[in-house]
N, C-alpha and C positions, 0 to 999 in steps of 0.2 A: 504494500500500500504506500508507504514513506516513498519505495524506491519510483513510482507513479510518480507523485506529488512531486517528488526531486525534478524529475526529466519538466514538467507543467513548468515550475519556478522557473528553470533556468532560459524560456523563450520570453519573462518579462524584461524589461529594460526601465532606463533609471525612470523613469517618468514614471511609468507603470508600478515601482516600489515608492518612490514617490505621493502619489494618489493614493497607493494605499496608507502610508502614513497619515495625510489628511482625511482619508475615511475612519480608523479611529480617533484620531484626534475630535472628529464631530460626534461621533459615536456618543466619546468619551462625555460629551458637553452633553450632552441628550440625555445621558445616564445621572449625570450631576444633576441636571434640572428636574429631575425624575425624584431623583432621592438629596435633597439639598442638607440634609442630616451628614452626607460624606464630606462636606465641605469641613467640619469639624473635626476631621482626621488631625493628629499632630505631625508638625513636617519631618520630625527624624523617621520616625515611620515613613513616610512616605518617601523619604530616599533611602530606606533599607530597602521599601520595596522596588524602586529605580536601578538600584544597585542589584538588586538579585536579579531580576528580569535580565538583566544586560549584559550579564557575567559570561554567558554564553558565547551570543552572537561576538561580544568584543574579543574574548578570547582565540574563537575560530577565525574570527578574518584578523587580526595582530600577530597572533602567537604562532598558532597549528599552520601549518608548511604542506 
């Protein structure tokens, strides 16, 4: 199934990753105004959770060869 999805990814280009970063980012804002109680989150928390999410992606395109 991954290995599908893999070969799909790799015919988008930058525009196309792009867009989708602004599709959640609006998401994102749709969800907030939905539940505006999340706004109350504390911000260390919230760049733990920036920082985990990332850990990956930034490793594999810096690090891994």
């Amino acid at each position: 199934m991954f290995d599908r999805l893999n070969e799909r990814v790799k015919k988008l280009t930058a525009i196309d990753v792009g867009l989708v970063k602004w599709t959640a980012f609006f998401a994102t804002i749709i969800v907030v105004k939905l539940f505006p109680q999340l706004l109350n989150i504390n911000y260390p928390v919230l760049i733990m959770l920036m920082i985990a999410c990332g850990i990956k992606p930034c490793y594999k395109f810096w690090i891994k060869k």
